[in-house]
C-alpha positions as CSV (number, residue, x, y, z in Angstrom):
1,X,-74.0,-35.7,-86.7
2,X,-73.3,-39.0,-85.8
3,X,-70.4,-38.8,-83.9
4,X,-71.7,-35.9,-81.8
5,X,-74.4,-38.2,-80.6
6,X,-71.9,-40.8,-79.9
7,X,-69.3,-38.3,-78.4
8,X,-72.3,-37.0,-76.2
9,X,-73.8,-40.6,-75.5
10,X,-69.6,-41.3,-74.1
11,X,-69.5,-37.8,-72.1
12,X,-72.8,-38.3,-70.2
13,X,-71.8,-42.2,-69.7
14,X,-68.5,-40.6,-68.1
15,X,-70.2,-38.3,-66.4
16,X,-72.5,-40.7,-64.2
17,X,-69.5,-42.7,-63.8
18,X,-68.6,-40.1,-62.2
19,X,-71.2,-39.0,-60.1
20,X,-71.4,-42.7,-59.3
21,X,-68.1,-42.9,-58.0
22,X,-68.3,-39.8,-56.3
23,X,-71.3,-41.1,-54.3
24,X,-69.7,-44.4,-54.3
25,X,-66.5,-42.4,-52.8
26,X,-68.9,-40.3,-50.1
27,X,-70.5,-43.5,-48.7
28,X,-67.6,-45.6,-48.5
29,X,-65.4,-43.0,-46.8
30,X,-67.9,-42.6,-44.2
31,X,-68.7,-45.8,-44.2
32,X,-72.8,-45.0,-44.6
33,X,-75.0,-47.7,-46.0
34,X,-77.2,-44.6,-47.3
35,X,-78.1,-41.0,-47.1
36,X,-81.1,-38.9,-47.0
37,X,-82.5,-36.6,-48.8
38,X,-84.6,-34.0,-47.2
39,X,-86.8,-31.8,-50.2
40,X,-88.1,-27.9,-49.5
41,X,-88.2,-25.0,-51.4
42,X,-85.0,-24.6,-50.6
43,X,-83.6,-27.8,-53.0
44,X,-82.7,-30.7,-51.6
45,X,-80.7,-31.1,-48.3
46,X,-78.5,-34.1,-47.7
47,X,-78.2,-36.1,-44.5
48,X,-75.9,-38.3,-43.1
49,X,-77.0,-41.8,-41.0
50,X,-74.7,-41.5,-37.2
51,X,-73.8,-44.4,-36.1
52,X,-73.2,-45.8,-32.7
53,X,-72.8,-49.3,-31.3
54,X,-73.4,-50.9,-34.6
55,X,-76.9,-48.8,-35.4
56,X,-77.0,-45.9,-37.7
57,X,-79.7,-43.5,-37.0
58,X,-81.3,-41.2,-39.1
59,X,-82.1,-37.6,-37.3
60,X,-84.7,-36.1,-39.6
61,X,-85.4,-32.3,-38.9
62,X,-89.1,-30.7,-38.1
63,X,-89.6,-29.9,-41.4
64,X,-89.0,-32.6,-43.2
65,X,-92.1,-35.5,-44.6
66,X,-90.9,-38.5,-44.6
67,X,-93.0,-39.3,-47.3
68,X,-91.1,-37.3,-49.3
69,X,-87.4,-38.1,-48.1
70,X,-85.7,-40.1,-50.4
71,X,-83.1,-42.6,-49.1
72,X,-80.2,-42.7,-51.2
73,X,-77.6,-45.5,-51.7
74,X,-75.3,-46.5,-54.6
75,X,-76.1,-49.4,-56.6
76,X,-73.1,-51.4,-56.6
77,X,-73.6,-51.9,-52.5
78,X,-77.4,-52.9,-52.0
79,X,-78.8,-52.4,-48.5
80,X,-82.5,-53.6,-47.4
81,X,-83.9,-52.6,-44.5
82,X,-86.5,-55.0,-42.7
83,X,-85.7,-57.4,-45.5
84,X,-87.0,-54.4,-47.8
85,X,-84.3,-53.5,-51.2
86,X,-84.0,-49.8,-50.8
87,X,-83.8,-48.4,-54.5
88,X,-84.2,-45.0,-56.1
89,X,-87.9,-44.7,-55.1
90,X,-87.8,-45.5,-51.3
91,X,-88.4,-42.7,-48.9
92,X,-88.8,-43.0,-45.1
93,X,-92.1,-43.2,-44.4
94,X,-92.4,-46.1,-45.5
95,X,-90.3,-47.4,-42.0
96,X,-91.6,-47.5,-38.7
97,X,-90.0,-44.3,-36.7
98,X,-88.3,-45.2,-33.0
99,X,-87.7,-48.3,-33.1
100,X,-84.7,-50.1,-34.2
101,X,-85.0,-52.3,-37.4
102,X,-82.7,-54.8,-39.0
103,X,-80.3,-53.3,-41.6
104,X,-78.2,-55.6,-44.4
105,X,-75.5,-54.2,-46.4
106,X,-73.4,-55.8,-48.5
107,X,-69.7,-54.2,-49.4
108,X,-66.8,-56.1,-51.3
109,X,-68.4,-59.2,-51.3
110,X,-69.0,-59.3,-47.6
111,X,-72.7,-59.2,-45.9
112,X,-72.9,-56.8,-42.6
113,X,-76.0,-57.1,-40.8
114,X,-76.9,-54.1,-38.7
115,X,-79.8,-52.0,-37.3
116,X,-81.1,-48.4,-38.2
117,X,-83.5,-46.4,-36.2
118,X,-85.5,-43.8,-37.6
119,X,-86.3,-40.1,-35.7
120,X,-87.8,-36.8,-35.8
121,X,-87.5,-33.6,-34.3
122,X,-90.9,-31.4,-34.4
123,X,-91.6,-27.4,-33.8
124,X,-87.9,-26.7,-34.2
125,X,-86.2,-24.1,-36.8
126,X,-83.8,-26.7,-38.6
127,X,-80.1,-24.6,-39.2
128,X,-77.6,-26.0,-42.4
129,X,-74.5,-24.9,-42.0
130,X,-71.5,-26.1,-44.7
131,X,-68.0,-25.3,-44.7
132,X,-66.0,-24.3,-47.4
133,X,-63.7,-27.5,-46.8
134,X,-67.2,-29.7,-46.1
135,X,-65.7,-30.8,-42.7
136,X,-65.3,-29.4,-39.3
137,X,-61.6,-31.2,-38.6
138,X,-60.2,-27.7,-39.0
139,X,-62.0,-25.2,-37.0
140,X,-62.6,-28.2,-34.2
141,X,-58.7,-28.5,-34.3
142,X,-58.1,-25.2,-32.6
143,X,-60.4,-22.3,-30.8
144,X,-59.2,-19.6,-33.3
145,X,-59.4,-21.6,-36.5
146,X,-62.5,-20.3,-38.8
147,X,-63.7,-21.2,-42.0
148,X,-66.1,-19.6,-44.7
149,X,-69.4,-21.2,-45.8
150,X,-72.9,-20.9,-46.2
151,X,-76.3,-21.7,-44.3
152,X,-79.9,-22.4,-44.6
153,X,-82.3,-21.8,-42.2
154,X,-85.8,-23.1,-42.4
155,X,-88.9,-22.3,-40.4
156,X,-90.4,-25.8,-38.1
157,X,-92.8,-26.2,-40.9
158,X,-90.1,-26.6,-43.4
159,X,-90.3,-23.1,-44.9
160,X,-87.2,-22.1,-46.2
161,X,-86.2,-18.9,-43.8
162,X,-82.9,-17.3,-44.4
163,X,-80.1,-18.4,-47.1
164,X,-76.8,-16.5,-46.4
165,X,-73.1,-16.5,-46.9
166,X,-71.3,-16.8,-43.4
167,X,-68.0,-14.9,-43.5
168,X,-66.5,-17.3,-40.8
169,X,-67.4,-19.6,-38.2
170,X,-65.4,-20.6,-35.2
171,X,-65.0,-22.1,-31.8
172,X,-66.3,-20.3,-28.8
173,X,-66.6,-20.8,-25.2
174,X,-64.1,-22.0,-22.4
175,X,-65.1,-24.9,-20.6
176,X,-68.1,-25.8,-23.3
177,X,-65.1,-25.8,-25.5
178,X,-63.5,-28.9,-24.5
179,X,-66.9,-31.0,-25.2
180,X,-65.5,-33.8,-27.5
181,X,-69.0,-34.0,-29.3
182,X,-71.3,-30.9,-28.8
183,X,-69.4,-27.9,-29.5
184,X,-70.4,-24.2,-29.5
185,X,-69.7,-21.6,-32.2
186,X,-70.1,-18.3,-33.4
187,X,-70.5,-17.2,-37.2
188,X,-70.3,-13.9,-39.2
189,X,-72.6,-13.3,-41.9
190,X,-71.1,-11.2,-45.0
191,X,-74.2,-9.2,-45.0
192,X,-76.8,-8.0,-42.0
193,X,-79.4,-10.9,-42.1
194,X,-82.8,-11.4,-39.7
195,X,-83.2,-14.8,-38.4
196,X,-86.0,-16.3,-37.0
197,X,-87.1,-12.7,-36.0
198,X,-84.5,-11.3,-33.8
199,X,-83.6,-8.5,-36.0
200,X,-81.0,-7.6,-38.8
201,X,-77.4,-8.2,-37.9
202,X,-74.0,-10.2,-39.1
203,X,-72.7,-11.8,-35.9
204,X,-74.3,-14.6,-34.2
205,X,-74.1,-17.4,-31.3
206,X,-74.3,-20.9,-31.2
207,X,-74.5,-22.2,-27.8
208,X,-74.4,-26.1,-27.2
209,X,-75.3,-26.4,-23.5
210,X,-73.5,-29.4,-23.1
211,X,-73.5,-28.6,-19.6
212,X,-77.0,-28.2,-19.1
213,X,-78.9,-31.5,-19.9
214,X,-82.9,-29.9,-19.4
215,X,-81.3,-27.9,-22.6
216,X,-83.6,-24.7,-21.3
217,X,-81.3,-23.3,-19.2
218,X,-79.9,-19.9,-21.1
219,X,-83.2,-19.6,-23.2
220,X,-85.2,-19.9,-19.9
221,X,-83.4,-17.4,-18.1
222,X,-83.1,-15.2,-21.3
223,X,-86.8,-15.0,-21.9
224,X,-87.3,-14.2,-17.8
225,X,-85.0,-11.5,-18.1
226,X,-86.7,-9.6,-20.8
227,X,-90.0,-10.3,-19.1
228,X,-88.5,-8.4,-16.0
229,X,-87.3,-5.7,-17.6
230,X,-83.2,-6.6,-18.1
231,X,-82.2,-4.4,-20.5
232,X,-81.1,-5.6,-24.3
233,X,-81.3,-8.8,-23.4
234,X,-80.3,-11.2,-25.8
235,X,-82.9,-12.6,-27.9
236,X,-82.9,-16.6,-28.8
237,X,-84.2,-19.7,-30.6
238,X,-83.7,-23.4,-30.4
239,X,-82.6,-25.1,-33.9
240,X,-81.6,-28.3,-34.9
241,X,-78.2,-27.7,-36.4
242,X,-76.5,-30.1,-39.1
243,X,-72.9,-29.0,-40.2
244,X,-72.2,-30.6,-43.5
245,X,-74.7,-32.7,-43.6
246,X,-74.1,-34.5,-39.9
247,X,-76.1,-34.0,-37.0
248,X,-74.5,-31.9,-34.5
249,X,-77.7,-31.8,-31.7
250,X,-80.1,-29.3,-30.3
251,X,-78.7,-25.7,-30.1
252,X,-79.6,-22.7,-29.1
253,X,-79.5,-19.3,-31.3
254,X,-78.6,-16.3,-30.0
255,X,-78.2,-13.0,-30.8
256,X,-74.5,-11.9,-29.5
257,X,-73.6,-8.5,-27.0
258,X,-72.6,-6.4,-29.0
259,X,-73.0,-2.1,-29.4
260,X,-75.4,-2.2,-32.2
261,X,-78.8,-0.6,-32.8
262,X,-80.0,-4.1,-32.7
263,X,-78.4,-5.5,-30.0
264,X,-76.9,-2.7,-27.1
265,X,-78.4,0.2,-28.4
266,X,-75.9,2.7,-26.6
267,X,-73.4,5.1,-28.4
268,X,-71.0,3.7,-31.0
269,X,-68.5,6.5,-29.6
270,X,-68.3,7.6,-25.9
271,X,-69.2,4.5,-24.7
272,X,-68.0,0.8,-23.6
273,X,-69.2,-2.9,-23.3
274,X,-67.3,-5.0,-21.2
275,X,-67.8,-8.7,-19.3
276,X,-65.8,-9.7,-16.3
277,X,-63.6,-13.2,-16.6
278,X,-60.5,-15.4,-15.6
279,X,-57.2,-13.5,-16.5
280,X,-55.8,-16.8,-16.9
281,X,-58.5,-18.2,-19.4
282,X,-57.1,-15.3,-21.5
283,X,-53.6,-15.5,-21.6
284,X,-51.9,-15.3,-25.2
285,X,-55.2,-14.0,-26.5
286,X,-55.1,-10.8,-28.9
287,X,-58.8,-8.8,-26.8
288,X,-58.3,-5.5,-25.2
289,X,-58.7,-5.6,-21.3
290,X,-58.1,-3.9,-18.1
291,X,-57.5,-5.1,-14.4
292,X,-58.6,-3.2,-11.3
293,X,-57.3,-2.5,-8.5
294,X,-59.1,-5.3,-6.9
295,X,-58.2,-7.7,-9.9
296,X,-61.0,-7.6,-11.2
297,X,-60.2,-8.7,-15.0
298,X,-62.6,-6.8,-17.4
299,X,-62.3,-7.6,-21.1
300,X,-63.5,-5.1,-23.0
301,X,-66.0,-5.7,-25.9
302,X,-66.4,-2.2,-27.2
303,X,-64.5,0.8,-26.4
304,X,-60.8,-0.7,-27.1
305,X,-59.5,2.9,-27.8
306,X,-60.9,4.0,-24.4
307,X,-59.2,1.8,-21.7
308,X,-57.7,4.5,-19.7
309,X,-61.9,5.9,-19.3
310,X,-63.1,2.2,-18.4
311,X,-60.7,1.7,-15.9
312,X,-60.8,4.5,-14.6
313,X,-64.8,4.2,-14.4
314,X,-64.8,0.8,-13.2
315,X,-62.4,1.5,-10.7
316,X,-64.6,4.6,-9.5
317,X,-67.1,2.5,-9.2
318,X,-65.0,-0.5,-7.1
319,X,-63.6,2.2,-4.8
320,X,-67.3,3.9,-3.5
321,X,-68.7,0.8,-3.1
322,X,-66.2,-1.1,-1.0
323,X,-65.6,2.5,1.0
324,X,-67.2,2.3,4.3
325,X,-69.3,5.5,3.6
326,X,-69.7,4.4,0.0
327,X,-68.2,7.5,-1.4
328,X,-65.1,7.1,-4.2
329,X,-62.7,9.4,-2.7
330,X,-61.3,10.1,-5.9
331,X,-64.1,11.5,-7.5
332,X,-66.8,12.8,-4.5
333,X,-69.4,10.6,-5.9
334,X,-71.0,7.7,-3.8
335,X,-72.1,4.3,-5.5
336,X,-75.2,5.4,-6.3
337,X,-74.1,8.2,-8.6
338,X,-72.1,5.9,-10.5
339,X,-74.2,3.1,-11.3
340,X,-77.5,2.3,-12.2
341,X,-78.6,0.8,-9.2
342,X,-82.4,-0.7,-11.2
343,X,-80.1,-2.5,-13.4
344,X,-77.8,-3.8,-11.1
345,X,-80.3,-4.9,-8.9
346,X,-82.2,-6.8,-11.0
347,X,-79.4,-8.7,-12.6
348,X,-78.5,-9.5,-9.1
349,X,-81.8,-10.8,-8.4
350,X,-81.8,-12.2,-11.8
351,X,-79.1,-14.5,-10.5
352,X,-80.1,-15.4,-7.1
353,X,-83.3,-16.4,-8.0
354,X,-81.7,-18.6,-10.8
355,X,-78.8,-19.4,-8.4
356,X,-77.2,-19.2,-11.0
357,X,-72.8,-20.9,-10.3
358,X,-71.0,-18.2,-12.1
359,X,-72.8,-14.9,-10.4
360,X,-70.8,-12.4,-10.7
361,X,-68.0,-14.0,-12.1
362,X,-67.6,-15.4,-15.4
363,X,-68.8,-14.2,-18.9
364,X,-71.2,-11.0,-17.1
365,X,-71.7,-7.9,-18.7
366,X,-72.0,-4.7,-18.0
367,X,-72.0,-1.3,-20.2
368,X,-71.7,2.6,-19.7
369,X,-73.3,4.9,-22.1
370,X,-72.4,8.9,-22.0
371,X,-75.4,9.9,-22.4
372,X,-75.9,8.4,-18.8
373,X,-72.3,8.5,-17.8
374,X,-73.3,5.3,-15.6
375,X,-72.6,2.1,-15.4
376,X,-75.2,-0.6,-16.1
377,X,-75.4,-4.3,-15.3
378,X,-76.6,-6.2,-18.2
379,X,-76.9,-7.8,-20.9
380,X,-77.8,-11.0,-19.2
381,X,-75.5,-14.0,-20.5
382,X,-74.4,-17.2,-20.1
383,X,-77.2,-18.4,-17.7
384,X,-76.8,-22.1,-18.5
385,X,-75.0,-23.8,-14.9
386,X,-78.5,-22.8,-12.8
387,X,-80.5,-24.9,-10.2
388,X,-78.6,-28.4,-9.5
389,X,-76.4,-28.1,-13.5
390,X,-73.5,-29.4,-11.4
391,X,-75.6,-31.3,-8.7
392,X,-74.0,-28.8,-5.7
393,X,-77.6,-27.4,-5.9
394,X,-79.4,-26.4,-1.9
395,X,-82.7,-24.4,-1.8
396,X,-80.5,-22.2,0.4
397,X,-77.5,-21.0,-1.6
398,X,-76.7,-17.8,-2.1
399,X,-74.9,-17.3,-5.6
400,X,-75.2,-13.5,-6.1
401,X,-73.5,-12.3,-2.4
402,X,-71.1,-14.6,-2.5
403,X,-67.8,-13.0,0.0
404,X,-65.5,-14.3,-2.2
405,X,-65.2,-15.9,-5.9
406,X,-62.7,-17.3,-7.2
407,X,-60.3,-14.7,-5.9
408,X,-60.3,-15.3,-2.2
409,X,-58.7,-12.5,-1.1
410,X,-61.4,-10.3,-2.4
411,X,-64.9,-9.8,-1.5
412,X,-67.7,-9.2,-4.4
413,X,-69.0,-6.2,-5.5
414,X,-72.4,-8.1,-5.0
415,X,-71.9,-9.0,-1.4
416,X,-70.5,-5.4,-0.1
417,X,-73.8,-3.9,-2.5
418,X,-76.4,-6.1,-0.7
419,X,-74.7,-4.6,2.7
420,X,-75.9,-1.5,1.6
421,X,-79.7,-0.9,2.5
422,X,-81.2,1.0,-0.5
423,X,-80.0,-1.7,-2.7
424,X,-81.2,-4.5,-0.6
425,X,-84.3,-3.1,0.4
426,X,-84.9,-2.3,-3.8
427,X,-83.8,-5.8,-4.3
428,X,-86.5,-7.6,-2.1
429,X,-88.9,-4.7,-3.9
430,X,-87.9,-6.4,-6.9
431,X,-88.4,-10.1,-5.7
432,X,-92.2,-9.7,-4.5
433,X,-93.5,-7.0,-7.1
434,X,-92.2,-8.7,-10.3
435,X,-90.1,-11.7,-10.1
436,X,-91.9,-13.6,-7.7
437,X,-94.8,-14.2,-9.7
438,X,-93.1,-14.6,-13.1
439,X,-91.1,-17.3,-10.6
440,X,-94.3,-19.1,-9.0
441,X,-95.5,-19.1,-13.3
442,X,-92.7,-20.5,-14.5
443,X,-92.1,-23.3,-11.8
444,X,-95.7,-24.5,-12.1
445,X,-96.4,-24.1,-16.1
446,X,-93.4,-22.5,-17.8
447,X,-90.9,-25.1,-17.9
448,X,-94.3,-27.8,-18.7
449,X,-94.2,-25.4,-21.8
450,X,-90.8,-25.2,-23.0
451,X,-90.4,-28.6,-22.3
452,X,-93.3,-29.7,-25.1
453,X,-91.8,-27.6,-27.6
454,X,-88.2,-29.1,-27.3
455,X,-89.3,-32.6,-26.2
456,X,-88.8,-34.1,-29.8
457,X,-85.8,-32.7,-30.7
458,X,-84.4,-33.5,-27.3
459,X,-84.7,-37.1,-27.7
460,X,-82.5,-37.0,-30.4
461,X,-80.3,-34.6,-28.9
462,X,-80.2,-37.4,-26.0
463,X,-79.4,-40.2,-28.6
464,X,-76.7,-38.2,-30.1
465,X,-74.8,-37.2,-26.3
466,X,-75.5,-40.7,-24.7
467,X,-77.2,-40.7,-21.4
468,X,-79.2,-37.7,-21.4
469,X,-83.1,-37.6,-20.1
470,X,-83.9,-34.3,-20.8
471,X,-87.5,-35.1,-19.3
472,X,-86.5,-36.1,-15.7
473,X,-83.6,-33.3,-15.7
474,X,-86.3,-30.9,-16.1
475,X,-88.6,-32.6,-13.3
476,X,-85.8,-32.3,-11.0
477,X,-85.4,-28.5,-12.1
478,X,-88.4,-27.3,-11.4
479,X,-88.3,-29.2,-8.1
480,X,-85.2,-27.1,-7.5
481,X,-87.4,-23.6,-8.4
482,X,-90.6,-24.5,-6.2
483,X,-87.9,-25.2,-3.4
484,X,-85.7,-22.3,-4.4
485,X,-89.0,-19.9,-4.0
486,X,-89.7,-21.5,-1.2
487,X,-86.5,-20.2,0.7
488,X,-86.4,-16.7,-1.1
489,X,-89.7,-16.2,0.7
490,X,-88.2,-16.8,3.8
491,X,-84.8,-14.8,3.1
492,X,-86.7,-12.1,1.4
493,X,-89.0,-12.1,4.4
494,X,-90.0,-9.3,6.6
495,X,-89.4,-11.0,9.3
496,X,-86.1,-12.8,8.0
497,X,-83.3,-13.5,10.1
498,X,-80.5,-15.4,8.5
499,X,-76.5,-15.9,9.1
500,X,-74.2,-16.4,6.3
501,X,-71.7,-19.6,6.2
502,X,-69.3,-19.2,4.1
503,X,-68.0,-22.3,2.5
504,X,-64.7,-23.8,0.7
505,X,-65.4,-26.4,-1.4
506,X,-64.0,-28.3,-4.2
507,X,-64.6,-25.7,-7.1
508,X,-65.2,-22.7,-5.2
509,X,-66.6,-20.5,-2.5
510,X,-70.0,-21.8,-1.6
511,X,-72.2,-19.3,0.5
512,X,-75.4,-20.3,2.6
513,X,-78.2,-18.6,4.3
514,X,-78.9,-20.8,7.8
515,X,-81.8,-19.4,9.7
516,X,-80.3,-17.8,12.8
517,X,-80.7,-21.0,15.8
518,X,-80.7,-23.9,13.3
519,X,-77.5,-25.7,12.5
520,X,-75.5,-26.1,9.4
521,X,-76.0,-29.7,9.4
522,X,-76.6,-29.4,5.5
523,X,-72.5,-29.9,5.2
524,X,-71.6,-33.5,4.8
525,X,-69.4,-34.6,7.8
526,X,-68.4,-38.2,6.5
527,X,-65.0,-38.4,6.7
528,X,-64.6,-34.4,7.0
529,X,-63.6,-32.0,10.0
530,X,-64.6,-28.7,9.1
531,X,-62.5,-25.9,10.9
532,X,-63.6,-22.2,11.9
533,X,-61.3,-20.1,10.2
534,X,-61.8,-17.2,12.7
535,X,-61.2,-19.4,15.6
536,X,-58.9,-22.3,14.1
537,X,-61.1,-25.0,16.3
538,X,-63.6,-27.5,14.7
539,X,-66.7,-26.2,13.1
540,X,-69.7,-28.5,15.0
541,X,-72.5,-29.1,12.4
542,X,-75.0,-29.4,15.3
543,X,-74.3,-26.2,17.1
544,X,-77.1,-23.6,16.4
545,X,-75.7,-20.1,14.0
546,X,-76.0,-17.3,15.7
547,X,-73.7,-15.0,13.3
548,X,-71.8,-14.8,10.2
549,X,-69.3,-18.4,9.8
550,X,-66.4,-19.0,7.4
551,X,-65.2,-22.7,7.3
552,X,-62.9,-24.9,5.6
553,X,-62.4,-29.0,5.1
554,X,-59.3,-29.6,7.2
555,X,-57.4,-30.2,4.4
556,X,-58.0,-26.6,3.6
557,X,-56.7,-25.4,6.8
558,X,-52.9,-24.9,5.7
559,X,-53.5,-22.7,3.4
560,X,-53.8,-19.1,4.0
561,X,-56.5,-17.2,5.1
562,X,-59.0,-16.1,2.9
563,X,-60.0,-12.9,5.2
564,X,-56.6,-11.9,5.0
C-alpha cells in the first residue's frame, strides 16, 4: 500500500513538472511575462499579453470582471507589476485600467523592466476561435489554406452563447487580404448553429474592415438597407475576436450570401446567385463563372450546373438595356421585363447615397429566382470603402452612374439605367419617400449611436492597428453624409440641372455632378493640365459646364480613348 502512495506521490510530482514546464514552455516561447485568465460558465478562457514598443497590453473582452481574472505566470520567472509580486491569487482589478504601469520580469538571471497597460472592451459579443494546430501561421500563409477548430461565443455580459465545432476556417477577401495584421476570414460550422440571433446556418463571415477606420462602415450600410427594404440582406454583429488566445481586433459577423432559407430564400433548383468582380483577381481559382458580351465577369455563387441559363439571362438583360429602344432583340422583352426594376433601383440608391467606391463593380450581387424568372439586385455587400474611406471623398460624386469602371471601354449598366426615365424618376421616388429621412436620422443621431456601442472596443482595436481614431473618423463621416444629403437634395431636385464630368484619376473613373454654369474648379490644377478628350485642347477649370465633359491628366492623354 505503501508503494502505491509513493508511486502516486512520484506520478503527480511528474505531472506538475510537467504542466510547469509546459507553462514554463508557453511563456517563454512567446516571450509573455504572464497570461490571463478570463472565468464564465463556459470554463476558463486564456489570454495572451501583445506587446508593442516594449509594453504588453492586456485586451480584456466585455464580459470579463476583472475581479475575477486571474493573472497567471510561472514561478521560476517572478514578475511584479507597480512593485506588486503577481502570485497565484492576483487578478486584474486590482490594477488601474488605461494607463501604463511599470512591469519587472526577471528571466535567466537577467531583470527586464517594462510597462503593461490594462483595457477593456464593453457591450461587445466576445468570439474564441482555436485552431487545431493552436496557430494561425498556416491558413495566414496562403488564401486557400483552412484548418479545423472550435469556437466560443459569449453574449457582452459574459454569457456563454454558442460552443461549436468549425469544419474549417480560411482567408477571405482581395485587397483586405493583404492586411499584415487584421485579416478577414470565413468559417464552416459542422452543424447549422444560430449566433447572436441571425438564424441557423453553417457558413459564416468575418470581415476585418481594415480599410474602414470608423469600423461602421458595412454594419451601417447593412442595417440601412434592411430598413429600406433591400431584400435578404445580410444580417451582422460586432465581436471582439481572439484566435488562440491572441487578440485579433474588432470584427464584424456576418451572415454570408448564400441560397438558403435563412439567408436568399429563392429556389435551391431553377435558380442562380451570382456577384460581379475582376476576371483577373480570379485567375487560377477553381469557382464557376461566366463573362458577357460586355465583359462583364459574373462569378457564380449558386447555379454552377446552369451557366449556359445565367449567361444567357444576364446577357438578355445587358443587351435591352444598352439598346437604344431598351428592347433585347433576342428575346422581344425590354429591360423592364427582365429585371426587377424596385430592387435595382434601390441598391442603386443604396449606393449613391453611401457613395459608396466600388458601385457597381466589385463583390455585388444579384439573383434570379424562377418563380419570378427576373433578375434582382441584392443582397447588399461589401459596403465598407463609403464617404471619404480612401480620402477621394466630394459631396458631389456620383458612384452608382459612373460611364465607365474599371473597364473603360464600357459604359455601366447603372449609368445607361439612370438614362432611362421610369427608373430615374422611381429612383428620386425612392430618395425623398424613404431614404431621405432614414439619411437625415442617421447623420444627426445614428452614427452618435453606433459609435457608443463600439467606442470601447474600438480603442483597443486602435491600440492593436496603430494610428487609428475611430472617434474623429467617424466625426468626419458624418460630416461627409450631412454634406452628401446636402447635394442629393439638389441632384435629386425638381428643379435640378446638372452636367456630368467624367474623370480619370489615379485608381479609377471618377464621375461628378457640376451644376450646369459653375465650373469644375473642384479638380486640383497644381502642376496638372487636364485635356478634353472630345476636343484634345486643355480642359479650363474656370470655364462654366454647360454639358456632359470627359477629361484626362495630360499624362493620360496618350492613351487611347476611352469613348472608343
Amino acid at each position: 500500500m505503501r508503494k502505491n502512495k509513493i508511486a502516486v506521490c512520484l506520478m503527480t510530482a511528474l505531472l506538475l513538472s510537467v504542466l510547469a514546464l509546459t507553462e514554463l514552455a508557453l511563456l517563454q516561447r512567446e516571450n509573455y511575462p504572464f497570461t490571463v485568465e478570463v472565468y464564465s460558465e463556459g470554463g476558463a478562457e486564456r489570454i495572451t499579453c501583445w506587446r508593442k514598443h516594449g509594453c504588453y497590453y492586456v485586451f480584456l473582452p466585455s464580459g470579463a470582471d476583472p475581479a475575477q481574472t486571474k493573472l497567471v505566470t510561472n514561478p521560476l520567472f517572478p514578475v511584479w507589476i507597480e512593485g506588486q509580486r503577481i502570485d497565484e491569487n492576483t487578478v486584474c482589478g486590482e490594477f488601474p485600467f488605461e494607463e501604463p504601469l511599470g512591469l519587472t520580469s526577471k528571466k535567466w538571471g537577467r531583470t527586464y523592466e517594462e510597462q503593461v497597460f490594462f483595457c477593456q472592451s464593453a457591450n461587445i459579443p466576445t468570439l474564441y476561435i482555436d485552431t487545431a494546430s493552436g496557430s494561425m501561421d498556416y491558413i495566414h500563409k496562403e488564401k486557400g489554406n483552412a484548418e479545423s477548430g472550435k469556437l466560443r461565443l459569449y453574449s457582452p455580459q459574459g454569457a456563454l452563447e454558442s460552443n461549436a465545432q468549425i469544419r474549417s476556417i480560411n482567408g477571405r477577401g482581395n485587397s483586405t487580404w493583404e492586411a499584415d495584421n487584421k485579416k478577414p476570414y470565413s468559417f464552416e460550422l459542422w452543424d447549422r448553429t444560430d449566433l447572436l440571433g441571425m438564424g441557423a446556418a453553417k457558413k459564416w463571415i468575418l470581415l476585418a474592415n481594415y480599410y474602414d477606420s470608423s469600423n461602421m462602415g458595412n454594419k451601417m450600410c447593412f442595417d440601412f438597407a434592411a430598413d429600406v427594404g433591400c431584400a435578404y440582406t445580410p444580417e451582422s454583429q460586432w465581436v471582439d475576436l481572439y484566435l488562440n488566445g491572441n487578440y485579433a481586433g474588432l470584427y464584424l459577423l456576418t451572415e454570408r450570401n448564400e441560397v438558403d432559407p435563412q439567408r436568399v430564400d429563392i429556389s435551391e433548383d431553377n435558380s442562380f446567385l451570382v456577384s460581379t468582380e475582376l476576371a483577373e483577381r480570379w485567375d487560377g481559382r477553381s469557382f464557376s463563372a461566366v463573362t458577357s458580351r460586355r465583359d462583364m465577369f459574373l462569378r457564380i455563387h449558386h447555379g454552377q450546373n446552369l451557366q449556359e441559363w445565367i449567361l444567357d439571362t444576364w446577357q438578355s438583360v445587358e443587351d435591352a438595356v444598352f439598346a437604344s429602344d431598351g428592347v433585347d432583340p433576342a428575346t422581344g422583352k425590354s429591360w423592364e421585363e427582365l429585371i426587377d426594376v424596385d430592387s435595382w433601383a434601390r441598391q442603386y440608391l443604396l449606393w449613391e447615397v453611401f457613395a459608396e467606391y466600388d458601385a457597381g463593380t466589385l463583390s455585388k450581387f444579384f439573383y434570379c429566382d424562377e418563380r419570378t424568372d427576373l433578375v434582382y439586385a441584392g443582397p447588399v455587400w461589401d459596403m465598407d470603402n463609403i464617404l471619404n474611406c480612401y480620402g477621394l471623398f466630394r459631396p458631389n460624386i456620383l458612384s452608382s452612374q459612373r460611364r465607365f469602371i474599371w473597364n473603360r471601354d464600357e459604359e455601366s449598366l447603372f449609368y445607361r439605367l439612370y438614362q432611362k426615365d421610369s427608373f430615374r424618376e422611381r429612383v428620386i421616388q425612392l430618395y425623398w419617400e424613404e431614404y431621405r429621412p432614414r439619411l437625415l436620422e442617421l447623420a444627426e443621431t445614428g452614427m452618435n449611436r453606433y459609435l457608443e456601442q463600439i467606442q470601447a472596443a474600438a480603442v483597443l482595436n486602435d491600440i492593436y492597428l496603430g494610428g487609428y481614431d475611430t472617434p474623429m473618423v467617424t466625426a468626419g463621416r458624418q460630416k461627409a453624409l450631412q454634406e452628401r444629403i446636402a447635394f442629393l437634395d439638389g441632384y435629386f431636385g425638381l428643379e435640378s440641372d446638372y452636367c456630368v464630368i467624367e474623370v480619370s484619376a489615379e485608381i479609377q473613373w471618377r464621375s461628378y455632378a457640376v451644376r450646369r454654369g459653375e465650373p469644375a474648379d473642384f479638380l486640383p490644377s497644381e502642376n496638372i493640365t487636364w485635356i478634353d478628350y472630345e476636343t484634345g485642347e486643355p480642359f479650363d477649370l474656370t470655364a462654366p459646364i454647360t454639358r456632359d465633359r470627359v477629361v484626362v491628366k495630360t499624362d493620360d492623354a496618350a492613351n487611347e480613348s476611352p469613348m472608343e
